[in-house]
C-alpha positions as CSV (number, residue, x, y, z in Angstrom):
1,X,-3.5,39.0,-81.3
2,X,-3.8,36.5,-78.3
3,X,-1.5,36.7,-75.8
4,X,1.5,34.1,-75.3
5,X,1.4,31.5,-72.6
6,X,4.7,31.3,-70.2
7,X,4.9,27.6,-69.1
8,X,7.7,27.0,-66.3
9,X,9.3,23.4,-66.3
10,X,12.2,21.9,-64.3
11,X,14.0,18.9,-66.0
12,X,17.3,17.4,-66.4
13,X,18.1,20.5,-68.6
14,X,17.3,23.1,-65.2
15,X,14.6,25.6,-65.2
16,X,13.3,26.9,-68.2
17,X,10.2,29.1,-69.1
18,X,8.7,28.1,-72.3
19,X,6.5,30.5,-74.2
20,X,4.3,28.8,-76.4
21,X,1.0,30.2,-78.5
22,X,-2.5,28.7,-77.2
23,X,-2.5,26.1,-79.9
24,X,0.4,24.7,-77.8
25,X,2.8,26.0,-80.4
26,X,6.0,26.3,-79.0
27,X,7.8,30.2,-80.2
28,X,10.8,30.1,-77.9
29,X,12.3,28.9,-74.2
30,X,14.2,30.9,-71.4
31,X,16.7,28.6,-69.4
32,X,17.1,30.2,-66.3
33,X,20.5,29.3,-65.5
34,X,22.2,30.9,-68.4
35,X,20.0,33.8,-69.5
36,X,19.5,32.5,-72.8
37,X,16.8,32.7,-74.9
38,X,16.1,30.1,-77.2
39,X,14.2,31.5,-80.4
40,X,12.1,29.6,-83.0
41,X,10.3,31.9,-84.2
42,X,12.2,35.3,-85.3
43,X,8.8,37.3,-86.4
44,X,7.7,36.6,-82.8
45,X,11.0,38.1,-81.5
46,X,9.4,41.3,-79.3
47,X,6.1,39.2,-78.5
48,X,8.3,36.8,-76.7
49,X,10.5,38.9,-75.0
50,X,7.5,41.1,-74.0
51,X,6.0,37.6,-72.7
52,X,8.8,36.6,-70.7
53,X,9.6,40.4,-69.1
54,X,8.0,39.5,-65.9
55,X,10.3,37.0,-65.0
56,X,13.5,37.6,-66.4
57,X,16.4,39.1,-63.7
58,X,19.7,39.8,-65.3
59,X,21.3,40.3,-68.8
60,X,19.4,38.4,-71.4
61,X,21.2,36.7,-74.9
62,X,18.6,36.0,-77.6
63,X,19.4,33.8,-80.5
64,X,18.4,30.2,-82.6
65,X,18.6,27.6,-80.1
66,X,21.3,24.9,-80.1
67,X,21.3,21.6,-81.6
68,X,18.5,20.0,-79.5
69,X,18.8,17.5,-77.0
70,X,16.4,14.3,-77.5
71,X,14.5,16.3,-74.2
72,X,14.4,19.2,-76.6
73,X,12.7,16.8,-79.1
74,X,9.8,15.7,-76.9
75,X,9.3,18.9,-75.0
76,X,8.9,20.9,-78.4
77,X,6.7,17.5,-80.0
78,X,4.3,18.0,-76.5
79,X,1.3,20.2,-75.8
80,X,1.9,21.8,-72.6
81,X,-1.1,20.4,-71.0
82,X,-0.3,17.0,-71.9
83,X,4.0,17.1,-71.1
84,X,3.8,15.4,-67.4
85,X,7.4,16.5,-66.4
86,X,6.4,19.5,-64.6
87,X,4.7,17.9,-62.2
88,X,5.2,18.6,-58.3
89,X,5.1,15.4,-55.8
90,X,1.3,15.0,-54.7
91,X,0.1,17.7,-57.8
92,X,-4.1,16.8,-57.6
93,X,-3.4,17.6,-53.4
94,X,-2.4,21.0,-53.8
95,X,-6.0,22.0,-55.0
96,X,-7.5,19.9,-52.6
97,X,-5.6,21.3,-49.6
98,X,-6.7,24.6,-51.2
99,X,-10.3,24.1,-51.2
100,X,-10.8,22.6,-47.7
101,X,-13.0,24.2,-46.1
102,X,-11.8,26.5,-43.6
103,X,-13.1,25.3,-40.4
104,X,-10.7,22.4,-41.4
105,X,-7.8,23.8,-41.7
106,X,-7.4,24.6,-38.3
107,X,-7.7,20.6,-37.6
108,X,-4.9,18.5,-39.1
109,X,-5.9,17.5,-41.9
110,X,-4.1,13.8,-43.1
111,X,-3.9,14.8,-47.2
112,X,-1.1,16.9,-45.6
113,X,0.6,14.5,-44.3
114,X,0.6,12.7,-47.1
115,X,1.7,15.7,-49.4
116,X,4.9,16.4,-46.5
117,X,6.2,12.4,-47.7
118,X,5.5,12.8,-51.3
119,X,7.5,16.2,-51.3
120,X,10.2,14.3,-48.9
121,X,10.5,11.3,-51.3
122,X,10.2,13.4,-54.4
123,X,12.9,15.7,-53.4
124,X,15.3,12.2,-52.5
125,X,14.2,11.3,-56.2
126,X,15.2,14.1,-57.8
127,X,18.4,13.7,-56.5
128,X,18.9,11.2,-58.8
129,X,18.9,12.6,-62.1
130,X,22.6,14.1,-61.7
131,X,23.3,10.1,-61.7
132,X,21.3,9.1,-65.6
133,X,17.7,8.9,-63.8
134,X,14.7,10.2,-65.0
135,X,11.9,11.3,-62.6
136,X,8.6,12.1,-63.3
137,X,5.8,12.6,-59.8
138,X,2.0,12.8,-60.3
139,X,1.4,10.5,-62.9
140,X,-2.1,10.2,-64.2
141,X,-3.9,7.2,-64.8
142,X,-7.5,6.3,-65.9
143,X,-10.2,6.5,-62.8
144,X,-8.5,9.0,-60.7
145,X,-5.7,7.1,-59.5
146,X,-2.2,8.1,-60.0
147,X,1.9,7.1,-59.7
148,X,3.3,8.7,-57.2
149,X,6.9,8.5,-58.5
150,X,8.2,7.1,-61.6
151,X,11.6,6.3,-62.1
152,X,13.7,5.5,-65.7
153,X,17.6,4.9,-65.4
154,X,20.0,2.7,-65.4
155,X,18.7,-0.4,-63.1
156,X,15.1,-0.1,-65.0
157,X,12.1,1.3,-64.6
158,X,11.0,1.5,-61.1
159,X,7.2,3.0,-60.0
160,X,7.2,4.4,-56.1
161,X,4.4,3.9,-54.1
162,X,5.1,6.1,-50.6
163,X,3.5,5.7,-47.1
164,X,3.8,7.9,-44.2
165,X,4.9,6.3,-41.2
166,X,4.8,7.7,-37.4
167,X,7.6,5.7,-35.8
168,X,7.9,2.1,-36.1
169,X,6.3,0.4,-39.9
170,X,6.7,-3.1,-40.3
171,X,6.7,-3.9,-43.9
172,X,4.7,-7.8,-42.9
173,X,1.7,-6.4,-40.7
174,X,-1.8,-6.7,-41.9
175,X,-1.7,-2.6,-42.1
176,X,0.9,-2.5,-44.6
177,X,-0.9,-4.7,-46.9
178,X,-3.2,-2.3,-48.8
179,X,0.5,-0.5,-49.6
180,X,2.1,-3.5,-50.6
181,X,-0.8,-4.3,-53.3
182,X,-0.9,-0.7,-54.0
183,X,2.6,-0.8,-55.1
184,X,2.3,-3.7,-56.9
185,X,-0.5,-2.7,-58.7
186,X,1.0,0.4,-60.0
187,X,4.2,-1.3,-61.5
188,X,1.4,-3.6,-63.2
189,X,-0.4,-0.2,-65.0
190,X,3.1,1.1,-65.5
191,X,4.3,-2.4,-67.4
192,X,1.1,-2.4,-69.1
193,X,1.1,1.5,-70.2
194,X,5.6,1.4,-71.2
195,X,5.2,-2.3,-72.9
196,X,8.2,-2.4,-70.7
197,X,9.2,-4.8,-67.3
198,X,8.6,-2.3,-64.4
199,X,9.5,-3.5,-60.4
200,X,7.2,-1.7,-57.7
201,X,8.8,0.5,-54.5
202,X,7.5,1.1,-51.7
203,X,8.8,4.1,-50.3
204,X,8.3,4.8,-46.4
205,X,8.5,8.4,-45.2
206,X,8.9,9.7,-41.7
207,X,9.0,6.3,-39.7
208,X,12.0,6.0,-37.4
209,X,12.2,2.6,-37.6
210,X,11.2,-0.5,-40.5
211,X,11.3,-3.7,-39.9
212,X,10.2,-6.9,-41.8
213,X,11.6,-8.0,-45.6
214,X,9.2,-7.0,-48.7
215,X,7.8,-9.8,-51.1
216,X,9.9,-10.9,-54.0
217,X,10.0,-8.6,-56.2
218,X,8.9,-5.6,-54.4
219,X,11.6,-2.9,-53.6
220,X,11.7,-1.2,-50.0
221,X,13.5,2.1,-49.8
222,X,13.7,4.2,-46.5
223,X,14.4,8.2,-46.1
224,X,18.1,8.7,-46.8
225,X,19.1,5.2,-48.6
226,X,17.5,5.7,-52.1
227,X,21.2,6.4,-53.8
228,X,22.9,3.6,-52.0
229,X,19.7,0.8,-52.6
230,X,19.5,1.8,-56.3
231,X,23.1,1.8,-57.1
232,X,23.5,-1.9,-56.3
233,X,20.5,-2.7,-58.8
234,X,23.3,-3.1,-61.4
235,X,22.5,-1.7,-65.2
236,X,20.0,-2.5,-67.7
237,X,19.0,0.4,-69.7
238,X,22.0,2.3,-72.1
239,X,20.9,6.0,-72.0
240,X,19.4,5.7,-75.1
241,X,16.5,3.6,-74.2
242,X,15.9,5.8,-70.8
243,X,15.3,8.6,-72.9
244,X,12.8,6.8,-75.2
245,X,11.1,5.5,-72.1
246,X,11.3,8.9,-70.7
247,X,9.6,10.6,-74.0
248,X,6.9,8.3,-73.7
249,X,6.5,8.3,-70.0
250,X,5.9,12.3,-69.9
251,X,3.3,12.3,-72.2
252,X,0.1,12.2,-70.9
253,X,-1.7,10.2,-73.5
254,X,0.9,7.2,-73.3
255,X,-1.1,6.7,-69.7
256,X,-4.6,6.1,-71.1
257,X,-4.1,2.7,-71.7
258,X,-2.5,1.9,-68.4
């Protein structure tokens, strides 16, 4: 019999291992914050807790699962390989970083720079979700390129393009151009990929001071002012269409015509 595969997520419903069978079948989910084990398949019962034995701590129930959420849904609809909500802020640079070579990793090396403000801005993101957002980093697009953030909630869909900064960045200098299109272009792909309207972000990490006024349309956000900037955006999407958006936003395939 092959063995099980553990996947680990993190979504609005908290940490959760999912055991699935290599076919992508899903057999059962641990959530982490409760000790529960959520089983679907009862024949499976001993291969799943024998699966999940390495990384359980604590007393364990074991039952059916509850009525499932409309993340329930999705999650158990997705192949693990193609569910994008696990993703970490700057995913594709963690094997990069990894397989520098090591005289350069004694030299700074500017992908890591890049990975500290996509793990800053991704953690500020995040923070969101208690509020009705959706997050989802690292998304995937045809030729290499990728979203950095995408955001679903209440104001809309927003994609977030981030720059590291050293000290001052001013949004109207000819350096900040590439970043502007950039950002632009993204919410374009996004638009194209949801059938939905999406508004671009810039997002500007680690600079002590911004100056300057984005173009129309364009969104600037700075470290520390994401809650207070989004909450004037006003509403536009009931919670049921931020879930629909969401379900198709984390699945990989939705991105191949982007």
């Amino acid at each position: 019999m092959k063995p099980l595969r553990v996947t680990p997520t993190h979504g609005p419903e908290g940490p959760r291992l999912y055991v699935t069978l290599v076919t992508g079948r899903t057999l059962a989910w641990y959530d982490r914050d409760t000790g529960r084990v959520s089983l679907l398949a009862e024949s499976r019962r001993d291969d799943v807790l024998g699966a999940l034995a390495p990384y359980v701590t604590g007393p364990l129930t074991v039952g059916p699962p509850p009525v499932p959420t409309p993340a329930d849904l999705v999650r158990l609809s997705l192949h693990p390989d193609d569910d994008l909500a696990p993703n970490r802020p700057g995913e594709a640079l963690y094997a990069e970083l990894g397989d520098a070579p090591p005289a350069r990793r004694f030299r700074q090396d500017p992908r890591r720079e890049v990975l500290a403000a996509l793990q800053s801005v991704g953690t500020e993101l995040e923070g969101l979700e208690h509020t009705g957002w959706r997050v989802l980093h690292s998304v995937p697009l045809p030729g290499r390129a990728q979203l950095d953030h995408l955001l679903i909630g209440p104001a809309g869909v927003l994609t977030v393009h981030t720059v590291p900064a050293h000290r001052r960045f001013h949004v109207n200098a000819s350096a900040a151009a590439p970043h502007l299109r950039r950002a632009a272009h993204d919410a374009e792909r996004a638009s194209l990929a949801l059938a939905a309207a999406v508004r671009p972000v810039l997002a500007v990490a680690g600079a002590s001071r911004v100056d300057g006024l984005p173009p129309d349309g364009l969104l600037l956000l700075r470290e520390g002012d994401t809650h207070a900037v989004l909450a004037h955006l006003g509403g536009v999407l009931k919670p049921a269409d931020i879930e629909s958006l969401y379900a198709s936003a984390r699945n990989r395939h939705t991105w191949l015509r982007a």
